[in-house]
C-alpha positions as CSV (number, residue, x, y, z in Angstrom):
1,X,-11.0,-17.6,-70.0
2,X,-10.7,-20.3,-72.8
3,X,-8.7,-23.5,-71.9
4,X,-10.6,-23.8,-68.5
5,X,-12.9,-26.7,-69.4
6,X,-9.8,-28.5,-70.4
7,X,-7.2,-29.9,-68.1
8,X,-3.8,-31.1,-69.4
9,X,-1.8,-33.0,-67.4
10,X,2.0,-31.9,-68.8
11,X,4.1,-34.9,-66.6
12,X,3.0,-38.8,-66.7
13,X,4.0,-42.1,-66.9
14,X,1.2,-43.9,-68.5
15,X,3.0,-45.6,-71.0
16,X,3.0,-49.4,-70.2
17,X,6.0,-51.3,-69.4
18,X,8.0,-48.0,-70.6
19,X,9.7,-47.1,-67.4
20,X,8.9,-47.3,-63.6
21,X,5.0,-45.8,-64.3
22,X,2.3,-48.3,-65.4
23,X,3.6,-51.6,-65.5
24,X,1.1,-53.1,-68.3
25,X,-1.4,-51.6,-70.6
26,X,-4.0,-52.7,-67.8
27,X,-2.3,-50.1,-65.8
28,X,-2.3,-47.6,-68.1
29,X,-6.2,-48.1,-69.0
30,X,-6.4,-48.3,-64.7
31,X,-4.5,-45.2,-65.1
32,X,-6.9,-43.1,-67.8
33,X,-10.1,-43.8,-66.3
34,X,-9.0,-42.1,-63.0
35,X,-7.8,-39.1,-64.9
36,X,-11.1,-38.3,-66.8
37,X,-12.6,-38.4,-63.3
38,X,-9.8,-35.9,-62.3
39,X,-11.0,-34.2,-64.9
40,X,-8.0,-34.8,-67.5
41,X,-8.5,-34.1,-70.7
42,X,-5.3,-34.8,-71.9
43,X,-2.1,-36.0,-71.1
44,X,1.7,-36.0,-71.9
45,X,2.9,-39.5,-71.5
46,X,6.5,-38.7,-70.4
47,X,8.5,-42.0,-69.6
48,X,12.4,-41.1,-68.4
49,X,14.8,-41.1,-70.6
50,X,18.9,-41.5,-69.7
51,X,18.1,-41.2,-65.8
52,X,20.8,-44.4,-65.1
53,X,18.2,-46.8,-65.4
54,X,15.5,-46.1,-68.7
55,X,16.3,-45.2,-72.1
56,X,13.2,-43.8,-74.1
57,X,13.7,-42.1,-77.6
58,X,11.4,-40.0,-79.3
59,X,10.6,-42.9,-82.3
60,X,10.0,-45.3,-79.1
61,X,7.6,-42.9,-77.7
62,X,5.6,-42.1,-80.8
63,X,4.9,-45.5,-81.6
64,X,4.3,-46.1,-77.6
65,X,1.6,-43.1,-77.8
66,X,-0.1,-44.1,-80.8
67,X,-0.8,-47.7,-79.6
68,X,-2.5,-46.5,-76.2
69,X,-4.5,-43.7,-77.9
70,X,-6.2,-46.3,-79.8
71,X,-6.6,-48.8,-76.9
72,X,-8.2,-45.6,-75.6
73,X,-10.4,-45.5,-78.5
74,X,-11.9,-49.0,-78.2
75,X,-12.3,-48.8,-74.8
76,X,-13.9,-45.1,-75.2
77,X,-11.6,-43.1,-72.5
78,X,-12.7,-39.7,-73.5
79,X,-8.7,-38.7,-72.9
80,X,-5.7,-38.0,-75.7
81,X,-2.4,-39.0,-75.1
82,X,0.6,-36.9,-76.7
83,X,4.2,-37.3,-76.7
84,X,6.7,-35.6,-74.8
85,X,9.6,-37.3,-72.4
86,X,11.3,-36.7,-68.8
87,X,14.9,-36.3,-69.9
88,X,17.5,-36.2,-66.9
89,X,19.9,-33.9,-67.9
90,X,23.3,-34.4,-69.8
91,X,25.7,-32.5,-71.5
92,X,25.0,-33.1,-75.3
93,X,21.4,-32.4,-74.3
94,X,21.0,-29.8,-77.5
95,X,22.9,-32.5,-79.7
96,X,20.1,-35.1,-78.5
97,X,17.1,-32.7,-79.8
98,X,18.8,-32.0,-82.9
99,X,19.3,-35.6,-83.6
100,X,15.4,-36.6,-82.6
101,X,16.5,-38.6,-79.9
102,X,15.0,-35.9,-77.3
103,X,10.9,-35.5,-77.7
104,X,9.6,-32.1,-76.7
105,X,6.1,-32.1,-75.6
106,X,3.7,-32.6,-78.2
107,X,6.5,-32.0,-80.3
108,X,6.7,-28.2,-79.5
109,X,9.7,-26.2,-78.5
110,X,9.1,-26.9,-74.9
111,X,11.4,-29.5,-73.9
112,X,11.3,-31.5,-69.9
113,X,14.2,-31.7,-67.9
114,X,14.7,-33.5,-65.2
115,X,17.6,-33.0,-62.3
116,X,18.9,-35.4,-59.8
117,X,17.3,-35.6,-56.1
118,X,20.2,-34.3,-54.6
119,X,22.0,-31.6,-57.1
120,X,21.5,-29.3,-59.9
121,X,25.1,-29.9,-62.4
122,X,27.2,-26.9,-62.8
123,X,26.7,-26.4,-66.1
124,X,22.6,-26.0,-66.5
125,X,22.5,-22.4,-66.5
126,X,24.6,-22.6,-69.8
127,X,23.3,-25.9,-71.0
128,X,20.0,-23.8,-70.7
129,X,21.1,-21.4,-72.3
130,X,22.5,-23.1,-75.7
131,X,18.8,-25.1,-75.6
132,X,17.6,-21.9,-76.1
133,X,19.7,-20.1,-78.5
134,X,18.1,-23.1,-80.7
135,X,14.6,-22.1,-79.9
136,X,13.8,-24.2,-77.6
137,X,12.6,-23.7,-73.6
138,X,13.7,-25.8,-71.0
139,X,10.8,-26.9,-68.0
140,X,12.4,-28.5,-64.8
141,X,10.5,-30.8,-63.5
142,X,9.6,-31.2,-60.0
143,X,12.0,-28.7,-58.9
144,X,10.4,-28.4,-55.3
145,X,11.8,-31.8,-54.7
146,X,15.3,-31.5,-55.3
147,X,17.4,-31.0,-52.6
148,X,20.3,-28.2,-53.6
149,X,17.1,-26.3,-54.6
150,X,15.2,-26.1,-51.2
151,X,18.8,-25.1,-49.9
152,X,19.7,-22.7,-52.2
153,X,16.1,-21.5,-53.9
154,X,18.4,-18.5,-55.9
155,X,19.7,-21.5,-58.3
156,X,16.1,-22.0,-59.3
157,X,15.5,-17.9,-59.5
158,X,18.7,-17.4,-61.6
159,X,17.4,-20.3,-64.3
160,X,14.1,-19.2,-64.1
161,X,15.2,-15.3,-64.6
162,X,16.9,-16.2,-67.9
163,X,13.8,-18.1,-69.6
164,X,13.5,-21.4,-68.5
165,X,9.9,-22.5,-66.6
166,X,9.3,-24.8,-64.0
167,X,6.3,-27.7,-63.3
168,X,5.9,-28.4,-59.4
169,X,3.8,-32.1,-58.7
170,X,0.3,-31.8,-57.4
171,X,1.0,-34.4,-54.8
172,X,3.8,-32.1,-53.6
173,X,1.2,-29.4,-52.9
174,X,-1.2,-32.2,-51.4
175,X,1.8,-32.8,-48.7
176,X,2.2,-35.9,-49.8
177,X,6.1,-36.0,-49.9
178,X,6.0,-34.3,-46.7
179,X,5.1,-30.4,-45.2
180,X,8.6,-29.1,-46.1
181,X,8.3,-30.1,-49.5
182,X,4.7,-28.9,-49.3
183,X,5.7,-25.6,-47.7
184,X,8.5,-25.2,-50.5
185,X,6.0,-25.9,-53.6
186,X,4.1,-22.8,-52.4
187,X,6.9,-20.8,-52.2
188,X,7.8,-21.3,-55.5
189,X,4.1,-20.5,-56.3
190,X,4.3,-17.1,-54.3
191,X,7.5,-16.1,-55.9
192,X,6.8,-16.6,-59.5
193,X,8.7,-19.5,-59.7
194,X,6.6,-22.4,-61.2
195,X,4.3,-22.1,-64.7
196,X,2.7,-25.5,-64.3
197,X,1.2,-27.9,-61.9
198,X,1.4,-31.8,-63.8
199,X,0.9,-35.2,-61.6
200,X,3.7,-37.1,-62.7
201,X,1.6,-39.7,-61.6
202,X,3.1,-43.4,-62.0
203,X,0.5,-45.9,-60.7
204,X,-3.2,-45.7,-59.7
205,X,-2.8,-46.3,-55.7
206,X,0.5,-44.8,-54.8
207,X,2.0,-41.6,-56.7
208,X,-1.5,-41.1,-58.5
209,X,-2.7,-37.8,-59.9
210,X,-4.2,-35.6,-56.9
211,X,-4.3,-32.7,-59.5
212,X,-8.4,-31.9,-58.8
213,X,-7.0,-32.2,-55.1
214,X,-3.8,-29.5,-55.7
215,X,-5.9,-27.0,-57.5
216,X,-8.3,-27.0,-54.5
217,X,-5.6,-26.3,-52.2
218,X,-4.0,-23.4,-54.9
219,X,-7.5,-21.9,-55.2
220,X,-8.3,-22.3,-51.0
221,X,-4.8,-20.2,-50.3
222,X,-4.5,-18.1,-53.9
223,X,-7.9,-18.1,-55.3
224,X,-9.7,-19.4,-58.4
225,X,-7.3,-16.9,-60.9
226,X,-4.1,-18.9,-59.9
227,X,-5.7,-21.9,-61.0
228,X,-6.9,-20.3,-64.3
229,X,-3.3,-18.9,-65.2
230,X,-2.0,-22.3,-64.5
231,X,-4.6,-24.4,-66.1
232,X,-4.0,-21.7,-68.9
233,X,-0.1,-22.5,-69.5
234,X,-0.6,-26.1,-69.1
235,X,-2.8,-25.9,-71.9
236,X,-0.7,-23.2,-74.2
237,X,2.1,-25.2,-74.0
238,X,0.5,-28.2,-75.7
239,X,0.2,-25.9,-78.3
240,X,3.3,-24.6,-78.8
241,X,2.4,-21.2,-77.8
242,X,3.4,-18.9,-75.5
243,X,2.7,-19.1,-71.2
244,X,1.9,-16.6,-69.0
245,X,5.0,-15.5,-66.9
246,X,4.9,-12.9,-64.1
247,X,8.2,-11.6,-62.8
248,X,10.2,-14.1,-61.1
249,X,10.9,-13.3,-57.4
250,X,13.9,-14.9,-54.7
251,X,12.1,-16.9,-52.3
252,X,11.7,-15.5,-48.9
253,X,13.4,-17.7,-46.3
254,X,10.7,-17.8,-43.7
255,X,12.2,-18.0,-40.3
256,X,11.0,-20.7,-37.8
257,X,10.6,-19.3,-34.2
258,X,13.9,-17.5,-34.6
259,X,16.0,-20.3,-35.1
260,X,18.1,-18.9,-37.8
């Protein structure tokens, strides 16, 4: 299968100083020599943009990407950096990618959006919808951590039903946030309800990459063609084309010694 030697990481905050990732470009060096011995290739540098807290527009990150690529260069880090953002998202979200304020990965039509911890906002499944009457397709990010989600998993079915895709954290499938949100992630991975697995990793000792480490545990439990069709998509998308998607399924509520 082509696209197997490489291995995109589609969720990072390498960018120094740009958000709460890598704090200085020391960091972010830190940061790209323990991806190539992941096994990264490449990664999108996405810093947050309009979460409360950062703002990080697409001419900011450009600029941003270009100065560590060649930092990169000189210190010869056999990884690219492209562009691409974690939005949170907002109501004029289609106005912001018309405008250029919004950067879609590797300036493609695929397009990260982040929700809050604790909700998903009433009007995302047709805020989803008008992203993609303009030909664009949303990806919710780290959906596996967000609470109305692991309550109510058909929110995340319905979304993903009418075209949008979904990227679940490789430390979430490590356990590290925990073996409900580890249990969740996998889920999602039996029901057909995440496309990519990215490390949105922010620093080099906590919240690091553990991709290597999640696609041991996805091949252990699903086998080596999981890991393929997701190390597959991670890479289409990078290229603008289109992912592999199999039919979306409701997740099954598994019942715990009968106490529901």
């Amino acid at each position: 299968m082509e696209g197997v030697g490489i291995m995109v990481d589609l969720h990072c905050h390498i960018l120094p100083g740009a958000d709460d990732g890598a704090e200085d470009l020391s960091e972010s060096i830190l940061m790209a020599r323990i991806a190539v011995e992941q096994g990264i290739t490449t990664i999108v540098a996405t810093p947050h943009h309009l979460n409360n807290q950062y703002e990080n527009p697409r001419t900011k990150i450009i600029e941003q990407v270009e100065k560590l690529n060649l930092v990169l260069q000189q210190e010869k880090i056999e990884l690219k950096i492209l562009p691409g953002q974690e939005t949170r998202i907002y109501g004029e979200m289609v106005q912001g990618i018309e405008e250029g304020e919004i950067q879609p990965i590797n300036g493609t039509q695929y397009v990260l959006v982040e929700f809050s911890s604790s909700h998903v906002p009433r009007y995302t499944e047709q805020l989803f919808y008008d992203i993609q009457m303009k030909g664009f397709i949303p990806i919710v990010v780290h959906p596996e951590r967000n609470q109305e989600i692991i309550e109510r998993p058909e929110i995340l079915y319905q979304l993903v039903k009418k075209g949008a895709l979904t990227q679940v954290t490789a430390s979430s499938i490590c356990g590290d946030f925990g073996k409900k949100i580890k249990n969740f992630s996998l889920q999602l991975i039996e029901a057909n309800l995440t496309h990519f697995i990215a490390s949105d990793a922010h620093h080099t000792r906590v919240r690091t990459f553990k991709m290597q480490e999640a696609y041991d545990v996805i091949q252990a439990k699903y086998g080596l063609e999981m890991v393929y069709a997701f190390k597959e998509n991670a890479a289409l998308v990078i290229e603008g084309q289109h992912v592999y998607k199999d039919v979306p399924e409701r997740v099954k509520k598994k019942k715990v010694l009968g106490l529901f």
